[in-house]
C-alpha positions in Angstrom: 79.6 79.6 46.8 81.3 81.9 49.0 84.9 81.9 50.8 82.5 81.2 54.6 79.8 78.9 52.7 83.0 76.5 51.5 84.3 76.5 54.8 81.4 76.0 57.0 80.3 72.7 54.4 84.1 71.0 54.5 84.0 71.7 58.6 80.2 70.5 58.7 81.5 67.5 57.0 84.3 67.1 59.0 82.6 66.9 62.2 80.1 64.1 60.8 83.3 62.1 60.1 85.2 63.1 63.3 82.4 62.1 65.5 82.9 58.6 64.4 86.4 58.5 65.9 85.9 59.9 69.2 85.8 57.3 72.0 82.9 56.6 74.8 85.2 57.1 77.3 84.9 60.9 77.2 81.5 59.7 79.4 79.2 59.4 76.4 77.1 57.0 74.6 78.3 56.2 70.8 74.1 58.0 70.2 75.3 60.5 72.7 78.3 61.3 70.1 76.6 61.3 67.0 74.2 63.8 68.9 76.6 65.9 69.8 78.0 65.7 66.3 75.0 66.0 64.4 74.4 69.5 66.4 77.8 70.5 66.0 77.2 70.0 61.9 74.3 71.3 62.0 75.1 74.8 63.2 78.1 75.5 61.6 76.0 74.9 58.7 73.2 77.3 60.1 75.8 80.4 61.0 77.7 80.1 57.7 75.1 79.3 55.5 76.4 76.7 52.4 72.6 76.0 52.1 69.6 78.1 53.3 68.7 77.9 56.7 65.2 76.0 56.3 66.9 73.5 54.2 69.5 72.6 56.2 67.0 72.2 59.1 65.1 69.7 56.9 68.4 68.1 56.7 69.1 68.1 60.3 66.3 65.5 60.5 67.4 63.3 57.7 71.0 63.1 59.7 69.4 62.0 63.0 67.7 59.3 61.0 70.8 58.3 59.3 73.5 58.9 62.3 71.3 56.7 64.8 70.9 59.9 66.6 67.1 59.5 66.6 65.7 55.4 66.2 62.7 56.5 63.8 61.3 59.6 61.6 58.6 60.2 63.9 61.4 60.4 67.6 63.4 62.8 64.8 60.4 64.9 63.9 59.4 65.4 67.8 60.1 69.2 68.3 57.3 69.5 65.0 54.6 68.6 67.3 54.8 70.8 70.0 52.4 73.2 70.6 55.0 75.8 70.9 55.7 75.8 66.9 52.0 76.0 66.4 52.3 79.3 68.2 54.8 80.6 65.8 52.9 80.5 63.4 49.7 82.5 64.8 52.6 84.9 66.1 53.4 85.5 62.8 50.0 86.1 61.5 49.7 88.3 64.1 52.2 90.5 63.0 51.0 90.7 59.8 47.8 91.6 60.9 49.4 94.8 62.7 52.0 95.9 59.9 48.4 95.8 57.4 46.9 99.0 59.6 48.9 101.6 60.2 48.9 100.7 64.0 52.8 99.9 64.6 53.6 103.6 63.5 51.4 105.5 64.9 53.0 104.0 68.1 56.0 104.8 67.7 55.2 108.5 66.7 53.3 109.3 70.0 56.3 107.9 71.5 58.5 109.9 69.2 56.2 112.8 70.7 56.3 111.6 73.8 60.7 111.7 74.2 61.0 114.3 72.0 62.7 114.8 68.3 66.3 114.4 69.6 67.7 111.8 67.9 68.6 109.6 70.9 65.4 110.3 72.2 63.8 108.9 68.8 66.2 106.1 69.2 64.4 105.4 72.5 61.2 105.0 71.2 62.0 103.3 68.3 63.4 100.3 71.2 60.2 100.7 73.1 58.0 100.4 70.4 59.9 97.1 69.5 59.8 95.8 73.0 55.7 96.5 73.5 55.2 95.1 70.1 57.2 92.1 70.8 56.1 91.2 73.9 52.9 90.2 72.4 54.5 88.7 68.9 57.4 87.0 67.7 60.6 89.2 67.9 61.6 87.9 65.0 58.0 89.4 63.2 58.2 92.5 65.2 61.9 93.3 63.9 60.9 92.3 60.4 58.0 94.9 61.0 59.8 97.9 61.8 63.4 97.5 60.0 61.4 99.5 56.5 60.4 101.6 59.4 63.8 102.7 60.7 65.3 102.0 56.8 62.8 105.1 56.1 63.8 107.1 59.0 67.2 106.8 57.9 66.9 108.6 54.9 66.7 112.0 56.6 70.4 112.4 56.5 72.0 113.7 54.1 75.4 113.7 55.0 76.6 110.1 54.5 79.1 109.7 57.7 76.1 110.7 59.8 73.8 108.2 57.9 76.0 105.3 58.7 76.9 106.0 62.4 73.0 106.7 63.2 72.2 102.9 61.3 74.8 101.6 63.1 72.5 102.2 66.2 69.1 102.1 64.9 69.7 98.4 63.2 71.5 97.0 66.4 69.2 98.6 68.9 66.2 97.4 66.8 66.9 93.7 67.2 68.2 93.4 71.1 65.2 95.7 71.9 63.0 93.0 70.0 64.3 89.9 72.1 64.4 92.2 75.2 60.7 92.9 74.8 59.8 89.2 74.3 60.4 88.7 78.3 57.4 90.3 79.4 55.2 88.0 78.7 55.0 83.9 77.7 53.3 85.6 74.4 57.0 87.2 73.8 59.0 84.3 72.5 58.1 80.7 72.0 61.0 79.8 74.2 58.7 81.3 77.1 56.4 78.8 76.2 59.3 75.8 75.9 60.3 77.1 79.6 56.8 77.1 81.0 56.4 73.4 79.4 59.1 72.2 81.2 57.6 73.7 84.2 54.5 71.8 83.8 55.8 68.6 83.3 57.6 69.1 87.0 54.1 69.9 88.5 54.2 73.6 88.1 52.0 76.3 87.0 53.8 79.1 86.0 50.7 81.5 85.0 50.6 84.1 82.5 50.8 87.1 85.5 53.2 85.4 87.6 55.7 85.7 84.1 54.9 89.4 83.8 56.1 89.7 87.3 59.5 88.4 86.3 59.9 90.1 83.0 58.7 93.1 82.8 60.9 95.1 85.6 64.6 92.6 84.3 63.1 93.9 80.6 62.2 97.3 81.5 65.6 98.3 83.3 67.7 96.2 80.7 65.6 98.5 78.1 66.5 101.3 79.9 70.4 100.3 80.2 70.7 99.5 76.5 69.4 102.2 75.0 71.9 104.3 76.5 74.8 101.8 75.9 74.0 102.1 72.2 73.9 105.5 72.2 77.0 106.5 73.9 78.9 104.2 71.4 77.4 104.7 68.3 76.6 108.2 68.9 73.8 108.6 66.1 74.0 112.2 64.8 71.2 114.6 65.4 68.6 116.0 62.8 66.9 119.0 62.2 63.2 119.4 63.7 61.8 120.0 60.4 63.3 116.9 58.8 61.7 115.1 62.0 58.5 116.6 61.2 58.7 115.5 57.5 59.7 112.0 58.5 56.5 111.8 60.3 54.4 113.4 57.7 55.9 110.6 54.9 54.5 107.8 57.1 51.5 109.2 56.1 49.2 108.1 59.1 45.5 109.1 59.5 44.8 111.0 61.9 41.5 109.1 62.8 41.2 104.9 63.2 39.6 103.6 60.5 37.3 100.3 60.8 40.4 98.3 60.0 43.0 99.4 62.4 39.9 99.5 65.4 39.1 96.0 64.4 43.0 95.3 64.7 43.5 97.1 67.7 40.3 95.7 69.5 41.8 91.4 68.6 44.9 92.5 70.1 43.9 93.9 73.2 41.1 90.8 73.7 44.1 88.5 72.7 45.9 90.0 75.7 43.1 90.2 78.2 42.0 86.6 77.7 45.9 85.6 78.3 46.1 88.0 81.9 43.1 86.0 82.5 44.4 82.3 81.8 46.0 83.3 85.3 43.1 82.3 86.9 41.2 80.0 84.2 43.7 77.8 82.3 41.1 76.6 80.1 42.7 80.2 78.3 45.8 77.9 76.8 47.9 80.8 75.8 48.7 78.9 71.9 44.6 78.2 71.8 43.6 81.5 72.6 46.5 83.3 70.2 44.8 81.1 67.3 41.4 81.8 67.9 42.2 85.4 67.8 44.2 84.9 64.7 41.5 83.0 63.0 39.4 86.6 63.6 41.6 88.3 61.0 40.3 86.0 58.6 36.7 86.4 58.7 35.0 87.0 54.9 33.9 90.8 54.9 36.7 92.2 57.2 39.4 90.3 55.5 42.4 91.6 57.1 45.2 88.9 56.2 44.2 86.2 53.3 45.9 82.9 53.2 48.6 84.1 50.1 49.8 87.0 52.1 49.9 85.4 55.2 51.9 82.4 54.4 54.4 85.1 52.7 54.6 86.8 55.9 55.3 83.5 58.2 59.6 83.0 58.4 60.0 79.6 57.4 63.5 79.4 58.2 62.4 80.5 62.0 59.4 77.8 62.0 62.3 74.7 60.6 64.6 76.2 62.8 62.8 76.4 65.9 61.4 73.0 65.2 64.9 71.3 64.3 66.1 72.7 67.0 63.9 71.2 69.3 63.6 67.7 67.8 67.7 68.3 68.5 67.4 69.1 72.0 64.9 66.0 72.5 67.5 63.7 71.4 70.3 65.0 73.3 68.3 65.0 76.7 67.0 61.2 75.4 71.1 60.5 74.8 72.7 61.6 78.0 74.2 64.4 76.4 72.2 67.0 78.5 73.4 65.2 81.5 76.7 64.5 80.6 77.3 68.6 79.9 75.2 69.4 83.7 77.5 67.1 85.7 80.4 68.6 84.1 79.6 72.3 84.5 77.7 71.8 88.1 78.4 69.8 91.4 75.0 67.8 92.8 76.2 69.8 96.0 76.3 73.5 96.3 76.5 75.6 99.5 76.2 79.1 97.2 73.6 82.2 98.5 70.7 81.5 96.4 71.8 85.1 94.2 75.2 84.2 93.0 73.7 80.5 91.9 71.2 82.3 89.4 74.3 84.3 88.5 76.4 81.5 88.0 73.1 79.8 85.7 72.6 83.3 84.1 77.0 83.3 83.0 77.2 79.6 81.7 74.0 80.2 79.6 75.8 83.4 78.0 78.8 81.4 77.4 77.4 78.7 76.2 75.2 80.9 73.4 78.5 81.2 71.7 79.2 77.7 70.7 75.4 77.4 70.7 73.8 80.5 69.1 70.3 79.0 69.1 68.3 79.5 72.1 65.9 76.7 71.4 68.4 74.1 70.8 70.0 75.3 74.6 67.1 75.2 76.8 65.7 71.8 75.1 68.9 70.3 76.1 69.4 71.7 79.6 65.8 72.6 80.6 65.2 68.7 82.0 68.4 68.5 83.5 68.0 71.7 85.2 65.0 70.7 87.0 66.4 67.5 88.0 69.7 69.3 89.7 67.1 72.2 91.3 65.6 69.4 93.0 69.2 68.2 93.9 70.3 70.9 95.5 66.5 71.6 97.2 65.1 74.2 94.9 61.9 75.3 93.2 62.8 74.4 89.2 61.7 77.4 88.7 64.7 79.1 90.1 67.2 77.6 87.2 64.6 77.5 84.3 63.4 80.8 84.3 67.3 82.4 84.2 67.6 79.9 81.6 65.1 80.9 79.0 65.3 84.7 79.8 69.2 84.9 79.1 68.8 82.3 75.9 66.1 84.4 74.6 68.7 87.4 74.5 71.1 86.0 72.3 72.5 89.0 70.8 76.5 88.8 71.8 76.7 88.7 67.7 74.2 88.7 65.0 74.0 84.8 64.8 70.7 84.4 65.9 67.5 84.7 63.6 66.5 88.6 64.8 69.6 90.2 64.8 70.6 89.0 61.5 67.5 90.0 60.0 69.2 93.5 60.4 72.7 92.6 60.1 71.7 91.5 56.6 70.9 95.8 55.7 75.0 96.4 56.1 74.3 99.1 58.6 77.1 96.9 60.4 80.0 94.5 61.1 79.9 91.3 62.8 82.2 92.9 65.5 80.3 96.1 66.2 77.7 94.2 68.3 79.8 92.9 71.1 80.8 96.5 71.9 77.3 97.4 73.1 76.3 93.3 74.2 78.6 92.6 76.4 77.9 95.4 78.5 74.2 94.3 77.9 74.3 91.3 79.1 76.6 91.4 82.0 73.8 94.3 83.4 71.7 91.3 82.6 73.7 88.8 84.7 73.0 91.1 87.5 69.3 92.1 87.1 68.4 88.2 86.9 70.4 87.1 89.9 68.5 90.0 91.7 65.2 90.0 90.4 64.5 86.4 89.9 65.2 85.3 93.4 63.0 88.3 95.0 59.9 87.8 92.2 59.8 83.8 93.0 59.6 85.0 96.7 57.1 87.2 96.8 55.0 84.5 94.3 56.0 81.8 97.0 58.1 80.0 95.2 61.3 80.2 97.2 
C-alpha cells in the first residue's frame, strides 16, 4: 500500500470515529452527523484510493446501513434505481459503438483540416471533437475514447522536452473539453438528467431544446476561452507538416463509409433527432429513447457491440460511483444535512440583482467541489434545497438548479473527478499543473453563467 493509500484509510477511519463525538448542537441530527461523516469517509477514501473506487462505493452502502445513516438496504440502495444510472449505462454502450467504426477520427481529422496542422490549431480540434462527442455520451466514455487517440498523436515528437510540454496540454485539455461538451445537451452528463429530475418533481418541464439553449453558447465560449488558456501556458511545441500528414495517414481511416460506420452514424443522428423532438412529445423519455437506440447496435447480422465487449467497455467505478453518490445525497437531504449547509451559506432574504445571485450560486458550487469533488454527490444534496430557497426568495427553481449542475458538471479545479483522472493516470502531468489553466476556466465560467443563464430563462419565460 502506498504512502497516500495509508493515509487516506487511518483518516477515513478517523472521521467514522470522530463523527461519534461531535455534538447536535452544531444544528444537526445525530443521522445528520453520521451522514455527514459517512460522506466525509467515503471520499477521502475515493480521492486517495486504499481500495478501488467501485469497491469502496459498495462499501459506502454497507456504512449507511451500519451508521444509521440510511434505516434499511433498500433507503441505502436508492440512487441504484434512478433512471439516471440506467442511462449510464446505454451512454457507455454508445460510446463503444462509435470507437468500433472509425467515426470519432475521421472527425477530428476534417476538423484537423478544418483549423489547420499548427499544433495549437490541432489542439483545438482535438477539444472540439471531445465536446461534440460528449455532448451526446458520457464524458467520462468520450475521454476514454480519444486519450489512445491523442497518446498516438503524441508520438510525432521526437524531441523529448517537446513531447512532454505538448502532453501536458493535450491530456488536460482532453478531459475539461469532455465535461465542457457534456452541457449542451441533457444527453451530455447524467447530472443533466439529475438536474432536470429535480425540476420535474417542482412542476417543471425543462425540455430537451430549452437545455441546448442554455448550454450550448456558456459551452461554446468557455470552449473557446479554454483552449487558449491551455495553450498559452502549456505552450505545446509545433510539428512539421509532413509528420502531421503521417499522423493522419497511421490512423488509417477509409476514405469511404463502410455499412458499419453508416449504420453507426445513421443510430446516432436518429438518437439525436428523437431527443430535439421529446421537446414537443415527451413520450421521447431521453433514458428510453437512448436505450432503444442502444439496443439497435445489437441486432444479429449487423452486430456492432456483443454483450463481452460491451460490458468491458461500461466504467464500473463511474456506474458505483454515480449511484453511491446519489443514494448519499438522498440521505443527506432525508437528514437535514442539505438544509442545515443552505441556511448556513444563504439568507431566506436576498435583495441581490438577479445576475450577481447566479454568481454567488455559480462561486459556492466551485468552492464547495473542493471538499466535494463529486458532482453527483453535490447536486443530490443541494438540488432540493435549492428549489425550496428559489421559491423563498420568488424565483423560478430553475434559476439556482441549472448554475448548479452546469458548474458541478465542470469539476476540473484538479484531477479528482472520474474524467480528468482518466488522463492524469498517463503521467503527462502533476496534480498542481491543472489549477494553472482551471482557475482561469472557471472564473470565465462564473461570469458566462451569471450572464447567460438569467437572459436564456428569459427569453424561454421563465424569469
Amino acid at each position: 500500500m502506498k504512502r497516500t493509500q495509508l493515509i487516506g484509510a487511518i483518516l477515513s477511519v478517523a472521521v467514522l470515529i470522530a463523527m461519534f463525538f461531535v455534538p447536535e448542537s452544531i444544528g444537526l441530527s445525530t443521522a445528520g452527523i453520521r451522514t455527514l461523516g459517512v460522506l466525509i469517509a467515503i471520499i477521502i477514501a475515493l480521492v486517495t484510493e486504499p481500495l478501488p473506487i467501485g469497491i469502496t462505493c459498495m462499501l459506502g452502502i454497507a456504512l449507511m446501513v451500519i451508521f444509521g445513516v440510511s434505516p434499511t438496504v433498500s433507503d441505502a440502495l436508492s440512487g441504484y434505481t434512478n433512471h439516471i444510472l440506467f442511462f449510464v449505462l446505454v451512454s457507455f454502450g454508445l460510446s463503444e459503438a462509435i470507437a468500433k467504426v472509425p467515426l470519432s477520427k475521421r472527425l477530428l481529422v476534417v476538423l484537423i483540416r478544418l483549423f489547420g496542422a499548427r499544433t495549437k490549431r490541432i489542439l483545438l480540434a482535438l477539444m472540439l471533437c471531445a465536446a461534440l462527442m460528449s455532448s451526446i455520451m458520457s464524458n467520462v466514455a468520450t475521454t476514454a475514447v480519444l486519450i489512445s487517440v491523442v497518446i498516438s498523436f503524441l508520438r510525432v515528437y521526437d524531441d523529448r522536452e517537446e513531447h512532454a510540454r505538448s502532453g501536458k496540454a493535450f491530456m488536460i485539455g482532453l478531459p475539461i473539453a469532455s465535461m465542457i461538451g457534456g452541457m449542451i445537451t441533457p444527453a451530455g452528463s447524467p447530472l443533466n438528467l439529475l438536474g432536470i429530475d429535480f425540476l420535474a418533481d417542482a412542476g417543471i418541464r425543462l425540455s430537451f431544446v430549452e437545455w441546448m439553449l442554455i448550454g450550448t453558447p456558456i459551452a461554446i465560449v468557455s470552449l473557446i476561452f479554454s483552449w487558449f488558456v491551455i495553450a498559452k501556458v502549456f505552450k505545446p511545441a509545433e510539428i512539421a507538416p509532413e509528420k502531421i500528414n503521417e499522423y493522419i495517414t497511421s490512423l488509417n481511416i477509409p476514405s469511404k463509409f463502410d455499412f458499419q460506420e453508416k449504420y453507426v452514424t445513421c443510430v446516432v443522428l436518429a438518437l439525436l433527432v428523437l431527443w430535439i423532438l421529446s421537446s414537443w412529445f415527451p413520450v421521447l423519455n431521453v433514458t428510453v429513447v437512448g436505450t432503444v437506440g442502444f439496443a439497435f447496435f445489437f441486432i444479429p447480422g449487423i452486430s456492432i457491440l456483443n454483450w463481452k465487449d460491451y460490458t468491458r467497455s461500461v466504467s464500473w467505478a463511474s456506474f458505483f460511483l454515480i449511484g453511491t453518490m446519489m443514494s448519499l445525497g438522498n440521505a443527506l437531504s432525508a437528514n437535514g444535512v442539505s438544509e442545515w449547509l443552505v441556511a448556513i451559506l444563504f439568507s431566506n432574504d436576498i435583495s441581490l440583482p438577479v445576475f450577481l445571485i447566479v454568481a454567488l450560486i455559480s462561486i459556492i458550487v466551485f468552492v464547495l467541489l473542493i471538499p466535494i469533488p463529486i458532482g453527483p454527490a453535490l447536486i443530490s444534496m443541494l438540488g432540493g434545497p435549492f428549489i425550496s430557497l428559489a421559491e423563498a426568495w420568488g424565483y423560478s427553481p430553475t434559476l439556482l438548479i441549472l448554475p448548479l449542475v452546469i458548474c458541478a458538471a465542470c469539476c476540473f479545479l484538479l484531477p479528482l473527478d472520474t474524467v480528468p483522472l482518466l488522463t492524469y493516470a498517463t503521467g503527462y502531468y502533476k496534480m498542481t499543473d491543472m489549477p494553472k489553466v482551471s482557475i482561469p476556466i472557471q472564473i470565465v465560467l462564473v461570469v458566462l453563467v451569471a450572464i447567460w443563464v438569467p437572459i436564456g430563462l428569459m427569453i424561454l419565460g421563465y424569469l
